[in-house]
C-alpha positions as a Markdown table, in Angstrom:
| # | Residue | x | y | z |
|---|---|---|---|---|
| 1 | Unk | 8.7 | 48.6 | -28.0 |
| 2 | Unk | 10.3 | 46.6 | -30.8 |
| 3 | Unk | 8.6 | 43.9 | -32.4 |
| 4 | Unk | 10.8 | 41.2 | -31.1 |
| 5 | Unk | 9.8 | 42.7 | -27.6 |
| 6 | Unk | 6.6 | 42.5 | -28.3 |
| 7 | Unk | 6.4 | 39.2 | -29.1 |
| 8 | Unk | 8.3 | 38.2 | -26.4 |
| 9 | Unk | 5.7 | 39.1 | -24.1 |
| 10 | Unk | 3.1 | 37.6 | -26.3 |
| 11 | Unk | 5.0 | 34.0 | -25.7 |
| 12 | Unk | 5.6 | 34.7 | -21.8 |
| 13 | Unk | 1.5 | 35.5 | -21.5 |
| 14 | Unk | 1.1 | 32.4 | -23.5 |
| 15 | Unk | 3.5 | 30.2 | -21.5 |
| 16 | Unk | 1.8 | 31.7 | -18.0 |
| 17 | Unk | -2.0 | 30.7 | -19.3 |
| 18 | Unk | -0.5 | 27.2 | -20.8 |
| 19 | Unk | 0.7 | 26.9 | -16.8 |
| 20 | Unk | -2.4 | 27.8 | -15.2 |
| 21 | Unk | -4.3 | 25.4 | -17.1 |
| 22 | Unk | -2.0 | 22.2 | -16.4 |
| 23 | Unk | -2.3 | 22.9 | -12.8 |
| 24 | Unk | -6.2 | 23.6 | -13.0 |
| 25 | Unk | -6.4 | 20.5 | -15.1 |
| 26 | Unk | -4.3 | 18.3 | -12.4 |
| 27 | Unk | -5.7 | 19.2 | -9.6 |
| 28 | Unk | -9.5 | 18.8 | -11.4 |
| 29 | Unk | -8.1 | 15.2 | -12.2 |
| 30 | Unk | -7.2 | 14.5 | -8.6 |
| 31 | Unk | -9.9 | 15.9 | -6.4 |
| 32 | Unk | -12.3 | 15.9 | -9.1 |
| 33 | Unk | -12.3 | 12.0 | -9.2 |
| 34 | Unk | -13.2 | 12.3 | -5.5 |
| 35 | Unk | -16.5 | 14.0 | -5.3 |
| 36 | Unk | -17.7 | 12.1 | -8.6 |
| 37 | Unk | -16.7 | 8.7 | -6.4 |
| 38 | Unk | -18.8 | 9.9 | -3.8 |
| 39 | Unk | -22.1 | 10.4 | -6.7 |
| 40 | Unk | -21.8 | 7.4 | -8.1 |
| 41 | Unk | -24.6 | 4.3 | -7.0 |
């Protein structure tokens, strides 16, 4: 494998884990919200 290949994949697993985390993060800030409304007094 040639470097440039190499880092290629380096930036697509980046890109993929950079992904994952948006959507974790939106949908934490949208149903998160929810249960901690619920907790509140």
């Amino acid at each position: 494998m040639t470097v440039d290949g190499y880092f290629a994949w380096i930036l697509v697993g980046l890109s993929v884990l950079i992904f994952i985390a948006l959507v974790l993060g939106f949908l934490y800030m949208v149903y998160g919200k929810e249960e901690t409304e619920e907790i509140e007094d």
